[in-house]
N, C-alpha and C positions, 0 to 999 in steps of 0.2 A: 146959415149953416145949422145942420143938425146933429147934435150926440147923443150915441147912448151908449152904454154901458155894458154889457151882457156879463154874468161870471158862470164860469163857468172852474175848471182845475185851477186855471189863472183869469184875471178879467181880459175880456177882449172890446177896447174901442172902437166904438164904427164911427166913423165922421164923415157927412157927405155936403156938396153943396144942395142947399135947397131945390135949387131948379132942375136936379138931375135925378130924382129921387123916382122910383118906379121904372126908370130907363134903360136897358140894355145898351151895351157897347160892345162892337165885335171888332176884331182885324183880325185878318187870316186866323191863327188857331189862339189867339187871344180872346176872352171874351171876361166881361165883367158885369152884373145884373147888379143895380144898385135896389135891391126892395126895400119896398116900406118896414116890412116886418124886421129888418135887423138893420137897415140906416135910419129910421125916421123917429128921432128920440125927440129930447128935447131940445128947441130952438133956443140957442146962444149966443152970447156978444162974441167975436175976436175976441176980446179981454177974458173975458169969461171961460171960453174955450183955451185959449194959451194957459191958462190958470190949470184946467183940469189935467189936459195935458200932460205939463210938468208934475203935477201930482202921480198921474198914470204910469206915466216912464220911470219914476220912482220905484212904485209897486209894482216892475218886469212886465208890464201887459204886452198885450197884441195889439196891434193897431191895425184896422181894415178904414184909407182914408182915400175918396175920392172927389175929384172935382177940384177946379184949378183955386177956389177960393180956400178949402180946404186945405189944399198939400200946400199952399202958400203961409197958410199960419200954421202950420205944422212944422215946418222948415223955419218960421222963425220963433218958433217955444223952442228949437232945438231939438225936438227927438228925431226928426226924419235929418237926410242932407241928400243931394241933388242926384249922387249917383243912388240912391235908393230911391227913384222916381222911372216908374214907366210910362207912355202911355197906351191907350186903346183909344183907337176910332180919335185920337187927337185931344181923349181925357187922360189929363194929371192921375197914377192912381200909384200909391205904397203900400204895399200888405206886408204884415210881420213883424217880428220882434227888431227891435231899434233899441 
């Protein structure tokens, strides 16, 4: 998995799985472009990432988190839960304040 950070008025996290990174997802008028330039941060443990996480959701961010590996440690640091999960083309994806 990959994080990065971006700030912006508030920080906004991007959390993606590694293997999906540069990839579009479309279904009917859904569509979600995972790019490098705002997913591809730094590579981290599960541990590490649940860690950041909980720090994040502290300081009110945004969260942009896609890929089934992701919304899954995301769901268990607790700041996402199941009905705040959509998908696209059959990818896990959360966007927004949690």
């Amino acid at each position: 998995m990959h994080i990065k950070i971006h700030e912006a008025y508030r920080s906004i996290v991007a959390l993606a799985d590694s293997d999906i990174i540069g990839q579009t997802f479309i279904e009917g008028i859904k569509q979600i472009e995972v790019r490098p330039n705002f997913f591809e941060g730094d590579k981290k443990t599960k541990e590490e990432i649940i860690q950041i996480l909980k720090e994040m959701n502290q300081e009110d961010a945004t969260f942009n988190i896609v890929g089934k590996e992701s919304v899954e440690t995301a769901l268990e640091a607790g700041i996402i839960n199941q009905e705040g999960v959509m998908k696209i083309d059959n990818i896990p994806v959360a966007l927004g304040l949690f």
